[in-house]
VEXTORTOR-235912 format. One record per residue (C-alpha): residue number from 0; y, x, z negated. Coordinates in steps of 0.02 Angstrom, whole numbers, plus 50000, padded with zeros to 5 digits. Layout:
residues N
+-----+-------+-------+-------+
! num ! north !  east !    up !
+-----+-------+-------+-------+
! NUM !     Y !     X !     Z !
...
+-----+-------+-------+-------+
***
This chain:
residues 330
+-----+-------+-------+-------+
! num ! north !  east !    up !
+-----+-------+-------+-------+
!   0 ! 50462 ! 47171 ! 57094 !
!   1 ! 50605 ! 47269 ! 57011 !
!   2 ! 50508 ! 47410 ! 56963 !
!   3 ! 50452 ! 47435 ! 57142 !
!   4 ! 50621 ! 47469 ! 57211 !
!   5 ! 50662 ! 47637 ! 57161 !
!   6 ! 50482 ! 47700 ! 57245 !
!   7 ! 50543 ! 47603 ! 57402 !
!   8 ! 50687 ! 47696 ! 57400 !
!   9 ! 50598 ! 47875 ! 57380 !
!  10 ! 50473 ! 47838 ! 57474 !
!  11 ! 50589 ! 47766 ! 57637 !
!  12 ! 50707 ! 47939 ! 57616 !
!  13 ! 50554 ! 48071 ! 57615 !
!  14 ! 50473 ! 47974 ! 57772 !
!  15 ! 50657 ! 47956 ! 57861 !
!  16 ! 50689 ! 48134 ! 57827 !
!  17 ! 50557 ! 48231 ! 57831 !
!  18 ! 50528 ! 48165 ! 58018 !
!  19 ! 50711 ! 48196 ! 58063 !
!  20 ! 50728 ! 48377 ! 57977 !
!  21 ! 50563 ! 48440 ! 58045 !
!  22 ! 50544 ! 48372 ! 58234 !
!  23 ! 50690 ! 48520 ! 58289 !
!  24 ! 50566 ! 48642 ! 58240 !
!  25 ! 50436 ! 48569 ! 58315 !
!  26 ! 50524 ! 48540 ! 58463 !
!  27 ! 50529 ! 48733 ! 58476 !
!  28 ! 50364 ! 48792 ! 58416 !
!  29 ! 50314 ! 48685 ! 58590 !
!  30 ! 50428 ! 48755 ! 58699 !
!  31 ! 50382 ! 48930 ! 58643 !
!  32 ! 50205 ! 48891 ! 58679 !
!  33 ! 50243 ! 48795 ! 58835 !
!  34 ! 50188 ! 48634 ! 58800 !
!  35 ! 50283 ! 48507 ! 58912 !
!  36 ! 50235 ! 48396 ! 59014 !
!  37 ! 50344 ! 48324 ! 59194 !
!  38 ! 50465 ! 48185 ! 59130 !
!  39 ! 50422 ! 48090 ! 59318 !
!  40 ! 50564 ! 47941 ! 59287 !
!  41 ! 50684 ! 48092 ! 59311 !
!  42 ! 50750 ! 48175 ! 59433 !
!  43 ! 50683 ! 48362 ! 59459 !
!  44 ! 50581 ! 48444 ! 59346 !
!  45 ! 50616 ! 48372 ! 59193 !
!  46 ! 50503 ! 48444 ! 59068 !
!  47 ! 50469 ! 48356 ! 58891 !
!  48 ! 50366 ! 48433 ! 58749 !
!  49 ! 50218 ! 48348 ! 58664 !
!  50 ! 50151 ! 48295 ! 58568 !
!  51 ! 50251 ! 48220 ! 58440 !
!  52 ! 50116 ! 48182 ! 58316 !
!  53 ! 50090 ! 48317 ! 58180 !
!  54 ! 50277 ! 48281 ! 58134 !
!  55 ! 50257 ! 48090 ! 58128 !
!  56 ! 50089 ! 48104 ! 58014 !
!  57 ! 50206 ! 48240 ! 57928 !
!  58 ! 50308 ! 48100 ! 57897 !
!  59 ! 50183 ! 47984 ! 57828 !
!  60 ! 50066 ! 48084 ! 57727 !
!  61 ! 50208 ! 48145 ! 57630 !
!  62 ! 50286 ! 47977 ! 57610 !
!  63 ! 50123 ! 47905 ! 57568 !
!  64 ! 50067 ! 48032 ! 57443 !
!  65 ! 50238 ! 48018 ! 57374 !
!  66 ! 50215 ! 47847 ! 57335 !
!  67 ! 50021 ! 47841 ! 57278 !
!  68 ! 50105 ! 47968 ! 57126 !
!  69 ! 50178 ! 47796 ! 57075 !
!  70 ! 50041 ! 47651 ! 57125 !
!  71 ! 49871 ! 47731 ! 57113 !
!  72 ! 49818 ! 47601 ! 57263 !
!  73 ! 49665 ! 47625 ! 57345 !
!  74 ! 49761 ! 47512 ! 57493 !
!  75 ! 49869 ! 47678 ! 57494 !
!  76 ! 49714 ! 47778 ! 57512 !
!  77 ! 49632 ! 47669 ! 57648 !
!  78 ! 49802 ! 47693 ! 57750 !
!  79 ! 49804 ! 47865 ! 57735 !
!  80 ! 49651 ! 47904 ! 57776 !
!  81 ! 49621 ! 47791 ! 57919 !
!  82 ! 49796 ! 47854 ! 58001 !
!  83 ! 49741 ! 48050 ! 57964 !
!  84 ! 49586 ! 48013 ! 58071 !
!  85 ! 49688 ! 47928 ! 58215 !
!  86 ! 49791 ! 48072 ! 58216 !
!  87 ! 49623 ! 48188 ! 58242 !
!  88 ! 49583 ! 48071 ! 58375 !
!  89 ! 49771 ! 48078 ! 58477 !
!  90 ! 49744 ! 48257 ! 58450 !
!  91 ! 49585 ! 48301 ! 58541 !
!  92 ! 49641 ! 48171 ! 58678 !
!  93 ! 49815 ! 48275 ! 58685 !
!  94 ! 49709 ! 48428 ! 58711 !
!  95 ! 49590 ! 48380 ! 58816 !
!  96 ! 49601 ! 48209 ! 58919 !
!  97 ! 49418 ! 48114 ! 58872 !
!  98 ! 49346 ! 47975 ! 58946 !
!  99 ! 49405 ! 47783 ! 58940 !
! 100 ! 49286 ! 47738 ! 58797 !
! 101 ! 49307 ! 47909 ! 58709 !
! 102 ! 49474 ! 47825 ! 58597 !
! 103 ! 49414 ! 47660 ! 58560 !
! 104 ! 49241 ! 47708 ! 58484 !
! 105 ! 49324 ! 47868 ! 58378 !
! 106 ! 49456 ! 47747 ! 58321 !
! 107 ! 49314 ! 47606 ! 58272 !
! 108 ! 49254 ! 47760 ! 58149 !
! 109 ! 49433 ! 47789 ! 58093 !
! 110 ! 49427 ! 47608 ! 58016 !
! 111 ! 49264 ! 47628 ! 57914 !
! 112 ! 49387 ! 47726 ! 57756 !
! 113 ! 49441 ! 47551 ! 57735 !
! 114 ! 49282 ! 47451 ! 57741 !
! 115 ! 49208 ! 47607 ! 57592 !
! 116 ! 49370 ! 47598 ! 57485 !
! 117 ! 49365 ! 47399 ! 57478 !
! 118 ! 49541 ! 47386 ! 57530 !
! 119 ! 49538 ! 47219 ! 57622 !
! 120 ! 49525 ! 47026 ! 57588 !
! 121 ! 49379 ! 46957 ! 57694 !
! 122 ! 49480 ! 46793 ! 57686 !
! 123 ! 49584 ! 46787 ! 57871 !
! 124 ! 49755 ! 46702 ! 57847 !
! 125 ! 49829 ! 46566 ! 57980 !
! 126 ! 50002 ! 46512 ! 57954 !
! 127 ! 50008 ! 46333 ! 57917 !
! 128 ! 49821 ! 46315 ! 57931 !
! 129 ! 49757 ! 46417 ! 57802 !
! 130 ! 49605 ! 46531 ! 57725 !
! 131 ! 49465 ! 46557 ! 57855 !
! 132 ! 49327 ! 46632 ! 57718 !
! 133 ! 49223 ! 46739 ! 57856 !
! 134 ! 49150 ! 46898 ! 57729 !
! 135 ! 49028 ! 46956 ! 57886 !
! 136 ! 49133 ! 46934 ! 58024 !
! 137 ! 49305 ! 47011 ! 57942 !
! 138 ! 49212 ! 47192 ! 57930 !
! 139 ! 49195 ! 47167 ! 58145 !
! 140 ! 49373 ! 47139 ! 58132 !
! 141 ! 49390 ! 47285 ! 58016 !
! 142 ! 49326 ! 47406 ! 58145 !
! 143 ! 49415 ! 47329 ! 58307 !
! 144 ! 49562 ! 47285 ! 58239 !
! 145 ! 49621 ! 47503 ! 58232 !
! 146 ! 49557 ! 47530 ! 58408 !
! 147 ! 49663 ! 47365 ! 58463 !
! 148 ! 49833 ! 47421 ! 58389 !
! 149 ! 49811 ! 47589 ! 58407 !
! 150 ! 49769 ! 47573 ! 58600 !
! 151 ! 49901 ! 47438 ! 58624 !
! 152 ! 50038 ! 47554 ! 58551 !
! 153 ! 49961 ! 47704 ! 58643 !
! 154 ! 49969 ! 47602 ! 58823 !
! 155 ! 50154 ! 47549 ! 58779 !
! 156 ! 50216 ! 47726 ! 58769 !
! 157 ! 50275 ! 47748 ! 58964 !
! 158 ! 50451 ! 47771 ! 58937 !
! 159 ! 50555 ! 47863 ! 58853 !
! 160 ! 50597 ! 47780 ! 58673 !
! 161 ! 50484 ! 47648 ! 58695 !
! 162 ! 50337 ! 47675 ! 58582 !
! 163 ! 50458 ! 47738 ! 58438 !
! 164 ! 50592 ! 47594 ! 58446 !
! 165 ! 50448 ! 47455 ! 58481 !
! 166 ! 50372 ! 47535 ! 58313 !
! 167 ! 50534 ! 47523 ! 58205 !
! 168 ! 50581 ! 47341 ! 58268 !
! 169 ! 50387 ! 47278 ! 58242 !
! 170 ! 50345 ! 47380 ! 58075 !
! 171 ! 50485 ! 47320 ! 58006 !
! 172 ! 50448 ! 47144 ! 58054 !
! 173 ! 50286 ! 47181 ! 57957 !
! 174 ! 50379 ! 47239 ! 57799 !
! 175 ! 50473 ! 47082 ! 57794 !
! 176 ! 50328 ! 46969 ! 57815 !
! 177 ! 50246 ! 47056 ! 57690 !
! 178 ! 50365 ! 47035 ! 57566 !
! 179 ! 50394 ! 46843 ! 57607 !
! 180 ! 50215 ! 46824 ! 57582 !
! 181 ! 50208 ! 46921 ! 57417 !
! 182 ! 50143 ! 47057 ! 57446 !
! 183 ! 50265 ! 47185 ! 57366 !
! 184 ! 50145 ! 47343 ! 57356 !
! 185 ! 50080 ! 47329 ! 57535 !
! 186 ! 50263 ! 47318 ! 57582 !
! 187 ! 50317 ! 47488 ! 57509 !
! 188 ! 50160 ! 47550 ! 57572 !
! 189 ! 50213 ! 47500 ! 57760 !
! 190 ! 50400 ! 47558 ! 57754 !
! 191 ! 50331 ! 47747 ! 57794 !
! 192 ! 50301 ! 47682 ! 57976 !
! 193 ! 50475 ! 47601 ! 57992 !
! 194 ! 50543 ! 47748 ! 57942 !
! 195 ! 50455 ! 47888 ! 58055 !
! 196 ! 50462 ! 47797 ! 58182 !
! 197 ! 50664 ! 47767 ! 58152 !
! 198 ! 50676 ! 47945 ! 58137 !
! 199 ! 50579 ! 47999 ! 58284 !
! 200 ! 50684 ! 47875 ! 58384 !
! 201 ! 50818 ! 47995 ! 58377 !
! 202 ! 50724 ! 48128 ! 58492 !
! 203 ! 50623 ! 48016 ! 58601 !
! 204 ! 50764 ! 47901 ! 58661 !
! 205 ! 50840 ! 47918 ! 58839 !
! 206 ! 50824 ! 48062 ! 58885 !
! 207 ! 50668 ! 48109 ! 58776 !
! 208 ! 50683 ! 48306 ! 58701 !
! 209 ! 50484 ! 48275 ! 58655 !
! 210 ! 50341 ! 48136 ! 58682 !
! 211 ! 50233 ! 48072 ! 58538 !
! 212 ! 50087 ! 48092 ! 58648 !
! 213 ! 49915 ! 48004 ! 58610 !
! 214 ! 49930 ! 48085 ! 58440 !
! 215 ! 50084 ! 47990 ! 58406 !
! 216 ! 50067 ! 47832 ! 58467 !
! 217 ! 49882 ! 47818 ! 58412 !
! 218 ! 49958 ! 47866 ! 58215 !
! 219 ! 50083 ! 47735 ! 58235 !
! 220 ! 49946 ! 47619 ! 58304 !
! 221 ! 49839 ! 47617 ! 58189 !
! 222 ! 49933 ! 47650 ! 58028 !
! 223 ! 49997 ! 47474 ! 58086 !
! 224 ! 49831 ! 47398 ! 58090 !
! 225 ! 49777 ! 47478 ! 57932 !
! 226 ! 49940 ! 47409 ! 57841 !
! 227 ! 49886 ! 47231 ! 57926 !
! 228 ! 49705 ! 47226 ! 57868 !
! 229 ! 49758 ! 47286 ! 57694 !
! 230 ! 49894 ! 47174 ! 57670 !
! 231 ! 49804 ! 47022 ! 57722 !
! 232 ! 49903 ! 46978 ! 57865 !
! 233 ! 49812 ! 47028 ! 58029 !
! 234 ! 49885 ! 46878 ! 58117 !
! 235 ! 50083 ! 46908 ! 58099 !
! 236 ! 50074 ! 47050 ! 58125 !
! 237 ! 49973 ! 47019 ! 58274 !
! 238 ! 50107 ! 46914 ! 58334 !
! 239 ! 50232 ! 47053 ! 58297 !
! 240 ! 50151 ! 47166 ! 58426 !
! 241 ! 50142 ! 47035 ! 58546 !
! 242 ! 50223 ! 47116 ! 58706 !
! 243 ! 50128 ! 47262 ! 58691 !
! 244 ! 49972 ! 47164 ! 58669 !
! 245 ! 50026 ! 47062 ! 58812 !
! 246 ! 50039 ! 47231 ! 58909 !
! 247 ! 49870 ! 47274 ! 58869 !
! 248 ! 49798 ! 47125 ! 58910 !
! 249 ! 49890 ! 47124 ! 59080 !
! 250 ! 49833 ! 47304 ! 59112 !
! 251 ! 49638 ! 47277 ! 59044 !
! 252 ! 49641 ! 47133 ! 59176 !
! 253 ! 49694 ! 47206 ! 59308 !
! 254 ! 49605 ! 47364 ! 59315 !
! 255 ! 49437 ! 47263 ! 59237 !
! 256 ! 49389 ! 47410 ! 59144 !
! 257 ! 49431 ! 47539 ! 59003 !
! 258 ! 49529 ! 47687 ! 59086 !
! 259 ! 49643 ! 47823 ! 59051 !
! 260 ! 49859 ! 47803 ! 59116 !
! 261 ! 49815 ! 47978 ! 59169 !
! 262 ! 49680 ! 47941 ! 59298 !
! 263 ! 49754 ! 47785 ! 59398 !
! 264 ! 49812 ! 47863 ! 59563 !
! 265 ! 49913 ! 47696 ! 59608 !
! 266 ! 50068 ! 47691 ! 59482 !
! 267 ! 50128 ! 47507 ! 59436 !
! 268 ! 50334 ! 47587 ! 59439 !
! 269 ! 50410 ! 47692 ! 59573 !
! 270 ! 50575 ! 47727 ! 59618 !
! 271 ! 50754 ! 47697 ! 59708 !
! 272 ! 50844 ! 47824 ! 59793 !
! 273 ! 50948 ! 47839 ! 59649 !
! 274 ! 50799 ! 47865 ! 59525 !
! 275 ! 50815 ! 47681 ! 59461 !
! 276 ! 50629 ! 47612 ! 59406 !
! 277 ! 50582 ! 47474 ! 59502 !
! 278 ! 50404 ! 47385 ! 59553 !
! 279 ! 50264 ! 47427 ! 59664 !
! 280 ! 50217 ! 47341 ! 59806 !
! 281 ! 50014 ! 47413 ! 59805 !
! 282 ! 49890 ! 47302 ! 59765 !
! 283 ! 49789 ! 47420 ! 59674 !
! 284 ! 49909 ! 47458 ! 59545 !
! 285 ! 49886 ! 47393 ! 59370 !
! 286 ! 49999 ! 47233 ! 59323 !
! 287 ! 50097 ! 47299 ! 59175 !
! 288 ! 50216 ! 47238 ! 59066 !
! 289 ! 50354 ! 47339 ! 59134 !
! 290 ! 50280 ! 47303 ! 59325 !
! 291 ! 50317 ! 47129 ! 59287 !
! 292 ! 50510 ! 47149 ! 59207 !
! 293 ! 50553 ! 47262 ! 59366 !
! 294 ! 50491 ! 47113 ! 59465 !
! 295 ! 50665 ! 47053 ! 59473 !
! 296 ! 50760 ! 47202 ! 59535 !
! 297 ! 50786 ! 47389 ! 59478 !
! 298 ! 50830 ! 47437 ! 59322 !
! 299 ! 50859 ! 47602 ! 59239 !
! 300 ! 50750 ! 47691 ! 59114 !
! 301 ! 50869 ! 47626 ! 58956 !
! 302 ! 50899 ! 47452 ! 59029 !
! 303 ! 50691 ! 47426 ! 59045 !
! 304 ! 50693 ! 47500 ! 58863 !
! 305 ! 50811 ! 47381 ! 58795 !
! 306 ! 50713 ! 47232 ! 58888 !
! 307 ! 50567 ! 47294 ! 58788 !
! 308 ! 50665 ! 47300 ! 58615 !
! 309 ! 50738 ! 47098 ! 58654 !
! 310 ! 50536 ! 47058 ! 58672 !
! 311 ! 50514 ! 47170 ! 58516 !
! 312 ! 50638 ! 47057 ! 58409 !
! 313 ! 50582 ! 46905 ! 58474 !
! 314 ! 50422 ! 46936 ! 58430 !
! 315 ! 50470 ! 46997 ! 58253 !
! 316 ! 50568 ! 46846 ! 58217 !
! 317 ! 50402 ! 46717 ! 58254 !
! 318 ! 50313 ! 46844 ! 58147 !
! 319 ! 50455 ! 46824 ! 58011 !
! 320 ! 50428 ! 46644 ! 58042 !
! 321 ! 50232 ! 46645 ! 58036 !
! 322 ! 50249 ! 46727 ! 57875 !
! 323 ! 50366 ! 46567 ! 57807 !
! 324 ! 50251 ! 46436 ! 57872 !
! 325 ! 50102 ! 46537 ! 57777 !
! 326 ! 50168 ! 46521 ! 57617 !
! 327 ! 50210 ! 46346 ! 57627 !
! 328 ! 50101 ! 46207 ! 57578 !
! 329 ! 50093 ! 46050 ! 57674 !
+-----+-------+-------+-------+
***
């Protein structure tokens, strides 16, 4: 494990920085071409520029080639490759909003780089119970497993800082469990998304200078789930990502079909006079996540945020824990 250190290290500056130094410029390439969108939890026209992605799989690519110049992995491969087509995918959708199905099928494909490079473990790991040895079934879970994380991520993003911070506090949750469970290389491999996403943090907290957009959030999405098949542990980190998988179950239930944030007319959040976020009272708005935390009262933008990150850690600690209770034989 020794020797692995000093790539860790190389490969967790290049990610952190090359995010951090090269999102000002992109920041103004967008506003010279106008591309900004209406930040509607503010007050006026507050416009935002997006999308954030090309930096974050900036980020990435360079930390991951970086790091396949010292473990020619294939796992490293898979990852890139599968995150490079997600990022394709967020950008058409940026461009051009597509239909409900449109993202899930197009990340299905983005999955199959894994499946060709062999860069998974058909066995599916259950802390404290075990091996489940399912060959045909894993490569279904293969191919839904991107779409799931990179849609849950991509639903997740509706505040400012969200979709960044949620990525740090759950990737890194990942790392750790990864290492607890021995798996050093996958480890290195997944401290690229800690790191982006720590670094894109910066500019997308409250008040947000640009968005990720569906290119970021679907690249953080699904470089998660490609890091979770080819590590072997699709179930922490499943439990990792639980509130935002709780969000998209709550918003896939109440709606009862696939659709785009950007073509429900009845918004789950409005607002106070004072611009404070609180829940609606229509019926035909989707139950979200952060529907059911205003339920209580109002709360600002931040304060929702940091409601979000204390269901982020919580669930990052039970994945910690999942990852102890794997390892150990009863």
């Amino acid at each position: 494990m020794s020797e692995l250190i000093i790539p860790g290290i190389i490969t967790s500056v290049v990610a952190f920085f090359t995010v951090f130094v090269i999102t000002p410029f992109l920041i103004k390439a967008l506003e010279k071409r106008k591309m900004a969108v209406k930040d509607f939890n503010k007050p006026g026209e507050v416009m935002v520029v997006r999308p954030g992605g090309p930096v974050l799989i900036a980020g990435i690519l360079a930390a991951e080639f970086t790091l396949y110049a010292f473990l020619q992995m294939n796992e490293i491969l898979a990852v890139i490759a599968t995150t490079s087509m997600a990022f394709v995918v967020g950008m058409i959708d940026d461009r051009k909003v597509m239909g409900g199905w449109f993202k899930p099928l197009a990340l299905a494909v983005s999955a199959v780089p894994i499946i060709l490079l062999g860069a998974y473990d058909s066995n599916l790991s259950f802390p404290i119970f075990g091996d489940a040895v399912i060959p045909a079934l894993y490569l279904a879970i293969v191919i839904v497993m991107i779409p799931i994380t990179g849609n849950t991520i991509n639903s997740i993003d509706v505040l400012n800082g969200v979709a960044s911070g949620f990525m740090t506090i759950a990737s890194f949750a990942l790392t750790i469990s990864l290492v607890i469970v021995q798996n050093y290389e996958v480890a290195l491999i997944s401290l690229p998304l800690g790191f982006v996403s720590l670094a894109f943090y910066k500019y997308h907290k409250v008040p947000s200078k640009i968005f990720p957009g569906d290119s970021g959030a679907l690249t953080l999405g699904a470089m998660y789930g490609a890091i979770a098949i080819v590590g072997g542990v699709e179930i922490i980190a499943a439990i990792a990502l639980l509130p935002a998988v709780i969000n998209s179950f709550l918003f896939l239930s109440s709606m009862k079909r696939i659709v785009e944030h950007r073509q429900i007319k009845a918004k789950p959040v409005t607002h106070t006079d004072d611009f404070k976020l609180k829940a609606t009272t229509e019926k035909t708005a989707p139950v979200t996540l952060v529907r059911l935390i205003l339920g209580d009262k109002p709360l600002s933008e931040k304060q929702v945020g940091y409601e979000i990150f204390k269901l982020a850690v919580f669930a990052g600690i039970l994945a910690v824990t999942s990852a102890f209770l794997t390892v150990i034989k009863f």
